[in-house]
C-alpha positions as CSV (number, residue, x, y, z in Angstrom):
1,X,91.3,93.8,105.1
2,X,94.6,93.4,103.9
3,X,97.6,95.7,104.7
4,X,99.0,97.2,101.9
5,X,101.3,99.7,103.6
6,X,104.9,99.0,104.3
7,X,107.2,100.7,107.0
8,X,110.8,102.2,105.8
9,X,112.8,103.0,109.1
10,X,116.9,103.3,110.0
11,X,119.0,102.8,112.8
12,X,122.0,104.6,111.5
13,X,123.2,103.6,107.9
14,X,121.0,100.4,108.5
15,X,117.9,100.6,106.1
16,X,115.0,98.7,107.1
17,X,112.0,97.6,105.0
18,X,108.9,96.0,106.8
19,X,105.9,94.9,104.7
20,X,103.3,91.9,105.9
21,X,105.5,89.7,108.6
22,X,108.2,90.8,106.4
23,X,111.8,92.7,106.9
24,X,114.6,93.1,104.9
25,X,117.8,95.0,106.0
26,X,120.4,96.8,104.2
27,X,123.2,99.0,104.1
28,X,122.8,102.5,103.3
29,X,125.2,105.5,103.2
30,X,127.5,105.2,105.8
31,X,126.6,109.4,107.0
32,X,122.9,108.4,106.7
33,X,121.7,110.1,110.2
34,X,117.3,109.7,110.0
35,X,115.3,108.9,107.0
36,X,112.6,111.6,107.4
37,X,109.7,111.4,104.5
38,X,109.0,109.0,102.0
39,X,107.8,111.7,99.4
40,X,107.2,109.3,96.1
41,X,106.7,105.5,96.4
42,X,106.5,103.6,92.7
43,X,106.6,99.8,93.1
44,X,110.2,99.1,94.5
45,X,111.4,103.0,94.1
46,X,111.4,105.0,97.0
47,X,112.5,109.5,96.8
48,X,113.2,110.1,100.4
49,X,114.3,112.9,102.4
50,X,117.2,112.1,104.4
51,X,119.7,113.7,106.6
52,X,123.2,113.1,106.8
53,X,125.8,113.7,109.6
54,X,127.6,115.8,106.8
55,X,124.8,118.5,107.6
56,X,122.0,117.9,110.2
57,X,120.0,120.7,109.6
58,X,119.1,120.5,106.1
59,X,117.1,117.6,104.2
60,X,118.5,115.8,101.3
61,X,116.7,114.2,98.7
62,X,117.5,110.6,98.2
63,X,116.4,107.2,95.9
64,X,116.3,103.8,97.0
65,X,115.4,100.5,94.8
66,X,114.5,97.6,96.3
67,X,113.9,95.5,93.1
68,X,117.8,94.9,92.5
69,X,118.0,94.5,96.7
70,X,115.2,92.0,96.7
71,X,116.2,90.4,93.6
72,X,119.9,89.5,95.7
73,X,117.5,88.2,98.1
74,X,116.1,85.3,95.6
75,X,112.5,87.2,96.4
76,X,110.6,87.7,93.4
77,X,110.3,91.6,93.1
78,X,106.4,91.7,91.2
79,X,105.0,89.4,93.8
80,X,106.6,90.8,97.1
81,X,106.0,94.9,96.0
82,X,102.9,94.3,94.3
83,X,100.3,94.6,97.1
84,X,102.0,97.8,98.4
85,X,100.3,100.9,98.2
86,X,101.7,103.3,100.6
87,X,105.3,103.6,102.4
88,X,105.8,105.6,105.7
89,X,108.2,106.3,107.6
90,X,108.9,104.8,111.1
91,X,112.4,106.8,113.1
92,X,111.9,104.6,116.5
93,X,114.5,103.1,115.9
94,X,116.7,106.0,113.9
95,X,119.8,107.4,115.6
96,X,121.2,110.6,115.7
């Protein structure tokens, strides 16, 4: 069976996309504390809850697309994203 989830985690503003022997890193808002839900995944888009040193107790909704990140990358967006279903969220290595 083929794994057709990929892993979205952060160690501080570091962003970190994992899918099939795959990572790609990338800079995210400099205040970004934890990513904490992936609530809508559309091939490349992610809505995430997030929370930012600005104000730790309160989740803010934020957007993330990979297709222009991917695209810097010289990976072809439609073949990389295509066989992902599902994103989840992985804070072991998130900082506070």
């Amino acid at each position: 069976m083929v794994n057709s989830k990929a892993i979205l985690s952060n160690d501080g503003c570091y962003i970190t996309f994992s899918f099939n022997g795959r990572t790609i890193r990338f800079k995210g808002p400099y205040s970004l504390v934890k990513i904490a839900k992936v609530k809508e995944w559309d091939n490349g888009y992610l809505v995430v809850d997030a929370v930012y040193s600005q104000n730790k107790d309160k989740l803010v909704e934020d957007y993330i697309d990979l297709v222009p990140i991917l695209e810097d990358l010289y990976i072809d967006p439609k073949i990389f994203l295509q066989p992902i279903t599902s994103v989840e969220v992985d804070n072991v290595r998130a900082t506070a």
